[in-house]
C-alpha positions in Angstrom: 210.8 204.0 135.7 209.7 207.3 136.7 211.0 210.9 134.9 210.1 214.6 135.5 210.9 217.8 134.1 209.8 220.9 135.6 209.7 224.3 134.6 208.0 227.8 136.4 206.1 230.0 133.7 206.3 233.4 134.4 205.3 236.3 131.9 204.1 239.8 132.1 202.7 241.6 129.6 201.7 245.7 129.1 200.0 247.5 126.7 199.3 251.6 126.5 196.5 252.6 123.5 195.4 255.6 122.1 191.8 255.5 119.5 189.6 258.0 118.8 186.8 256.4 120.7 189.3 256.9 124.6 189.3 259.8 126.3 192.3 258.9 127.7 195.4 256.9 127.4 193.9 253.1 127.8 196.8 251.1 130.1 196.3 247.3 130.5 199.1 244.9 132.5 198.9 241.2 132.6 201.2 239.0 134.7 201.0 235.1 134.2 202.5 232.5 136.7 202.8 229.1 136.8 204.3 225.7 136.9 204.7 223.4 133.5 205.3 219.5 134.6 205.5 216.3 132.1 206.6 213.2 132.5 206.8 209.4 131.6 205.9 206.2 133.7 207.4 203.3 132.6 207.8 202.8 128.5 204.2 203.4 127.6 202.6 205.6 130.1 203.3 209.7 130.1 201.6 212.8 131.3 201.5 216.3 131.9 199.7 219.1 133.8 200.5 223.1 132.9 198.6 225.3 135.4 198.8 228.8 135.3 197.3 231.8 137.5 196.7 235.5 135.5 195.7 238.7 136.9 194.8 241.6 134.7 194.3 245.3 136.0 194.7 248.8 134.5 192.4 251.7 133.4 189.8 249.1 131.2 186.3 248.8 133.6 185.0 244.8 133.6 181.6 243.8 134.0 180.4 244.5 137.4 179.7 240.7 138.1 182.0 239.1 140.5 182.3 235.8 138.4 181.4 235.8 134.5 183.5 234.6 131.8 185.4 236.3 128.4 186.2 235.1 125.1 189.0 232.0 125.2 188.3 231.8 129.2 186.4 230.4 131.1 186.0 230.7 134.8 186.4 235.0 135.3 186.5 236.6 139.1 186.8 240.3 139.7 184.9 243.5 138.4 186.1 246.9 138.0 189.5 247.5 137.3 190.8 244.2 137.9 190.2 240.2 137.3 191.6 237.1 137.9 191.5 233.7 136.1 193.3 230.7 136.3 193.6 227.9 133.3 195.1 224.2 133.8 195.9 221.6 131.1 196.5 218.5 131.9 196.4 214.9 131.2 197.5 211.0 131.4 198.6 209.5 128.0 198.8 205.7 127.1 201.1 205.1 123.7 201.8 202.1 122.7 202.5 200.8 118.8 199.4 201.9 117.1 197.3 203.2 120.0 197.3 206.2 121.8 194.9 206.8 124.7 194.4 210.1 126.2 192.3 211.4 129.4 192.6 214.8 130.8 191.6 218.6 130.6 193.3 220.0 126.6 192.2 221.9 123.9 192.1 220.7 120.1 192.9 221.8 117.0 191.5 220.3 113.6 192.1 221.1 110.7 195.2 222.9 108.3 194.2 226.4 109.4 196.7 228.8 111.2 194.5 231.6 112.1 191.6 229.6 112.9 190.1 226.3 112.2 186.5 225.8 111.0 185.3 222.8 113.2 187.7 222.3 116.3 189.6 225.2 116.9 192.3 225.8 120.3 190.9 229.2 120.9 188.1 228.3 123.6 189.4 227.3 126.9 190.5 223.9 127.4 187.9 220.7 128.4 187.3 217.4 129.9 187.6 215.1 127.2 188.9 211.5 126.2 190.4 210.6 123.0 191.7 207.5 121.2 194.4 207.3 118.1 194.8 204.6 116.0 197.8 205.2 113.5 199.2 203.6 110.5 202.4 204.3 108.2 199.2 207.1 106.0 196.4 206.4 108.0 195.1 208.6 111.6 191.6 207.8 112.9 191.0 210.0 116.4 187.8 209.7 118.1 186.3 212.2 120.9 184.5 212.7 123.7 184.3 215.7 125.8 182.2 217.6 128.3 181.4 221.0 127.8 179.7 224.1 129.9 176.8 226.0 128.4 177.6 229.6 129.7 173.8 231.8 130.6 174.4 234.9 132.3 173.2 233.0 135.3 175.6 230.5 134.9 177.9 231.2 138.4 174.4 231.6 140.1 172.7 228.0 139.9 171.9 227.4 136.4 174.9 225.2 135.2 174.0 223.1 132.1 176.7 220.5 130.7 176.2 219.1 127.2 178.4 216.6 125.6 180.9 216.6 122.4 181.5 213.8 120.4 183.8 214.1 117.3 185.6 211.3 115.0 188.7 212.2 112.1 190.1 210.0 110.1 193.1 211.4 108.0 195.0 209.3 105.4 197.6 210.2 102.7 197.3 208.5 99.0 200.2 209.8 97.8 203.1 211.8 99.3 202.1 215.2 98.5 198.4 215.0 99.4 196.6 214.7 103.3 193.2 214.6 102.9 190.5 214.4 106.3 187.2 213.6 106.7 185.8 214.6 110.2 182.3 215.2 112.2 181.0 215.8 115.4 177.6 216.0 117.3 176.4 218.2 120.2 174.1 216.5 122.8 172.6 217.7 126.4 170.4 215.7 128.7 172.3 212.6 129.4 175.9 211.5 129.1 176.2 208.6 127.3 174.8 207.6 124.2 175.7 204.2 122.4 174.8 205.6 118.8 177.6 208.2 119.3 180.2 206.3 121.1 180.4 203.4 118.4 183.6 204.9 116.3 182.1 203.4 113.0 178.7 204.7 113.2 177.9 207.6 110.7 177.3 210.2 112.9 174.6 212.4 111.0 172.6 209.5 110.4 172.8 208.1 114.2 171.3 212.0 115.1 168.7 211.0 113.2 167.8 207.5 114.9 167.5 209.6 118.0 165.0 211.7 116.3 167.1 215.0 115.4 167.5 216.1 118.2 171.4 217.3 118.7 173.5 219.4 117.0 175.2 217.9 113.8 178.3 219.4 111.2 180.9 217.8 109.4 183.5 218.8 107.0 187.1 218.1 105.2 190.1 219.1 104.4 192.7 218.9 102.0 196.9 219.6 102.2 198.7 219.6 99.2 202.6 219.8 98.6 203.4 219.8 95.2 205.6 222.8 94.9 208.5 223.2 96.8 208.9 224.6 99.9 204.9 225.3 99.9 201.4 223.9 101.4 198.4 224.9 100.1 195.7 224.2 101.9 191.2 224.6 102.2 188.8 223.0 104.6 185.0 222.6 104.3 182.4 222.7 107.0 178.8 222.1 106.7 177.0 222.7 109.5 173.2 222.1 107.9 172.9 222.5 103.9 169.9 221.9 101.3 171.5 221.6 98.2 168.5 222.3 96.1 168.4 226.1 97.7 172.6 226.3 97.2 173.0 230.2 96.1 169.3 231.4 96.6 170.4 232.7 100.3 168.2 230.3 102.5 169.2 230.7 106.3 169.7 226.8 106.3 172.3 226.3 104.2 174.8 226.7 106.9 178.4 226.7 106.0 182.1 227.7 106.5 185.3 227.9 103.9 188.9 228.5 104.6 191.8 228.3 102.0 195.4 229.3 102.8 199.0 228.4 101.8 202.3 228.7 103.6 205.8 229.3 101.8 209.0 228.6 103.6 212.6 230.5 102.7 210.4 233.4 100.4 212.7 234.5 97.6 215.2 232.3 98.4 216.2 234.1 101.6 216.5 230.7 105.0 214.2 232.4 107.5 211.7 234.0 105.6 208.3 232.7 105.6 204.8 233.6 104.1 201.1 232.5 105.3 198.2 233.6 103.6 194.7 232.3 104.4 191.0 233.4 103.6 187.9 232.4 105.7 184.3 233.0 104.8 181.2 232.1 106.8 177.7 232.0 105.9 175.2 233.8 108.2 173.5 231.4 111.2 176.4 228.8 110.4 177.6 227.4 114.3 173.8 228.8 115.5 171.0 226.4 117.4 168.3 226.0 119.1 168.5 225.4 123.3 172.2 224.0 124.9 173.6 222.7 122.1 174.9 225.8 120.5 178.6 225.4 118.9 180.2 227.3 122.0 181.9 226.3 125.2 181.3 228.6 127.9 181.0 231.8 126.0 183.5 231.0 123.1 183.1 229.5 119.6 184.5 226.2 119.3 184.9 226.6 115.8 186.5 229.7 114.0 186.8 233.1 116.2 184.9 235.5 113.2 181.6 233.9 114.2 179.1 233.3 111.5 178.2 236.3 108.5 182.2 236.9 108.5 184.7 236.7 106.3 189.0 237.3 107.1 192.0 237.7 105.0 194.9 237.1 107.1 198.6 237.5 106.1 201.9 236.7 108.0 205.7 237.5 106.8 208.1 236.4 109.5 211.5 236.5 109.5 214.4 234.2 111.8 217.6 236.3 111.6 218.9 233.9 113.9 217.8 231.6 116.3 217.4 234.2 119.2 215.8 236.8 116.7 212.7 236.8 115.3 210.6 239.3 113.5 207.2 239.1 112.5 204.7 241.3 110.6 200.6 240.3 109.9 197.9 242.4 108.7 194.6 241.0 108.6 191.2 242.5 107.4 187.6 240.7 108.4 184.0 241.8 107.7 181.3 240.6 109.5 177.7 241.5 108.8 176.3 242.2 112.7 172.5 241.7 113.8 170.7 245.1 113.8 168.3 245.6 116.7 165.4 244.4 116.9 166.3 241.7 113.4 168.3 238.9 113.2 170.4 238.6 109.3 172.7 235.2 110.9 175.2 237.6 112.7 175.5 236.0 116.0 176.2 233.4 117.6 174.0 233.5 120.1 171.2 234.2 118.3 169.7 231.3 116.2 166.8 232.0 113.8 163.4 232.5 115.3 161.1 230.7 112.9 158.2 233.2 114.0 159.7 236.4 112.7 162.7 236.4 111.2 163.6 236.3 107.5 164.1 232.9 105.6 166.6 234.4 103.0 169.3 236.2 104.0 172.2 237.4 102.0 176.1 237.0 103.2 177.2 240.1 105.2 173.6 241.7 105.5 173.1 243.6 108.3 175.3 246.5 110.0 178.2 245.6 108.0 181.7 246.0 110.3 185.1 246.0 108.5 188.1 245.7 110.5 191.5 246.6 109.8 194.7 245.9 111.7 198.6 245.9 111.1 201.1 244.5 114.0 204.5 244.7 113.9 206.5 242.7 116.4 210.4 241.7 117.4 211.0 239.1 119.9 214.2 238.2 121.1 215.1 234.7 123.2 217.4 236.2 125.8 217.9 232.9 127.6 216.8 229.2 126.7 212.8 229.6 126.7 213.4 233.1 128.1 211.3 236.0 125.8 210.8 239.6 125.2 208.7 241.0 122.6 207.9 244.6 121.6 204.9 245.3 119.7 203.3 247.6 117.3 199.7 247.3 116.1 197.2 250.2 114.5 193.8 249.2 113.4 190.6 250.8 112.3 187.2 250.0 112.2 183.6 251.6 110.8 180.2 250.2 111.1 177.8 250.7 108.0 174.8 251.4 109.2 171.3 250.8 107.8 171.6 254.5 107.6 174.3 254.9 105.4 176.6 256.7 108.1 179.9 255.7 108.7 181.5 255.2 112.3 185.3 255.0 111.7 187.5 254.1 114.9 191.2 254.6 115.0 193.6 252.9 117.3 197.6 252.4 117.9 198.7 250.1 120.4 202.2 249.5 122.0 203.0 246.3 124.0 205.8 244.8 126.0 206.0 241.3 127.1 208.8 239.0 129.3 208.1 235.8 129.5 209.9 232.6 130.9 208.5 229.7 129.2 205.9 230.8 127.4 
């Protein structure tokens, strides 16, 4: 009754950069290893476990803190020129008819969006969690409960603060060419369980305020339509606080996230050729609160990676010319309207509104306003089965507009290897 595949993971990575803002030739190597196991038990019981150790070294200086955390990691050791971090996935899953139980250590991702995702996003490092399924022939219901670490820069020395996730999504199909979702979630700290939350019919927003608002509410939807051929078109919704009487006068409180996209399969005819598009805007102080119950897990956003006053255009044309072959080619522009010192316009996320002194209007993008640019270029070619190597191109630019008018433009060309055995 019992099966097991194994495979090693092993991939290396290197990058050389040049910008205007290095005095030097900025070198960066990265070398992944590890062991990918899944399995099944019997007819209804599988599970798998992916654990993987990464070292990183070169001429970039880290934080002189022996153990901190990055963006999408968690658990960081190793200052200067040099860290090391280790990431493990894995889990026990019960499937049977309608039902699917899962417990373990994952990541998830809800929502249509390919660059990002509003509510639930894959970028942050994985967490405890358990989730249920129940599934129909055009009907998904998922409910979730996680643990998650609120990251302090004290965090590694004694002040370790947990505080709870709790999300349901149910997702149902009228008609053949539309998906349509409904999903929300609440953040909570100071104890573990709480019936109000785990009761899979209760209406989540209104349960936060039985308890006396005092958690961390949002809720959103999404649509997928497929009426033309060979194309999705997609756009979620995610409304983190709103007062609808003060829609488009610019009050901090309406707090709120859009992305739209599409996706267009064999482009101009040609098998192979595919097109995404997607746009993402953000309102300013949208994933912000007060105390632990912030919308981040350890130092990452567990919604969209632009963070809140931001907005993205991102575009992908990739090409199959045959099954080992694949080229790729994205270029992608966000602007994101950053906190000056000493005021607070929405711009990050660790900076939620201080009633006292800051403003109660703001408008979207105020502040320094940042604007991005960046063009990547990149072949890979499967070598063996699961076996990679990808060459890279990417130039970007950046400039800050200041309050004082003064633009900061920062040029930058970057060229990357990577070998990897399954990635």
């Amino acid at each position: 009754p019992l099966r097991i595949w194994i495979d090693p993971v092993l991939n290396f990575d290197g990058l050389a950069a040049s910008a205007d803002t290095l005095t030097s030739t900025e070198r960066v190597n990265h070398l992944e290893r590890g062991i990918a196991l899944r399995g099944s038990l019997g007819k209804y019981i599988g599970f798998y476990s992916d654990a993987r150790d990464n070292q990183e070294w070169g001429t970039r200086r880290y934080p002189g803190m022996v153990n901190h955390t990055k963006p999408a990691l968690g658990f960081v050791q190793g200052s200067g020129k040099q860290i090391d971090y280790d990431e493990t996935v894995a889990g026990v899953v019960f499937n049977r008819n309608w039902l699917t139980l899962q417990l373990g250590k994952d990541r998830n991702h809800w929502g249509p969006g390919y660059a990002g995702q509003l509510m639930l996003s894959d970028h942050p490092t994985s967490y405890d969690q358990i989730k249920v399924e129940v599934a129909a022939s055009r009907l998904r219901f998922t409910m979730l409960w996680a643990v998650l670490q609120h990251y302090t820069a004290d965090f590694f020395y004694g002040n370790h603060q947990e505080k709870y996730l709790v999300a349901h999504r149910l997702e149902f199909s009228p008609w053949p060419f539309l998906d349509v979702a409904l999903h929300e979630m609440i953040l909570y700290s100071g104890r573990s369980f709480e019936p109000s939350y785990l009761n899979p019919l209760n209406f989540f927003r209104s349960a936060e305020h039985y308890l006396g608002d005092r958690d961390n509410a949002a809720m959103g939807l999404d649509l997928q339509l497929k009426l033309l051929p060979r194309t999705k078109l997609y756009c979620e919704l995610m409304l983190d606080d709103i007062t609808t009487s003060k829609l488009g006068s610019g009050f901090y409180g309406n707090k709120y996230a859009l992305l739209a996209g599409g996706h267009h399969v064999d482009l101009f005819g040609l098998p192979g050729l595919d097109l995404r598009g997607e746009y993402t805007r953000i309102r300013p102080y949208t994933y912000t609160h007060d105390g632990v119950t912030n919308f981040q897990h350890y130092s990452t956003n567990l919604g969209h990676r632009l963070g809140p006053n931001a907005e993205g255009i991102f575009v992908q044309m990739e090409y199959r010319y045959n099954r080992p072959l694949l080229l790729k080619a994205v270029w992608e522009r966000t602007r994101h309207g950053s906190n000056p010192a000493g005021i607070n316009v929405g711009g990050s996320l660790y900076e939620p509104r201080n009633f006292l002194v800051d403003p109660e209007y703001v408008d979207f993008l105020d502040g320094d306003l940042e604007i991005d640019h960046s063009l990547m270029l990149m072949a890979s070619y499967e070598f063996l089965r699961n076996g990679f190597v990808q060459l890279y191109y990417r130039h970007s630019s950046a400039q800050c507009e200041g309050g004082s008018g003064v633009d900061f433009p920062g040029q930058r060309n970057e060229f990357g290897v990577r070998v990897g055995l399954n990635e």
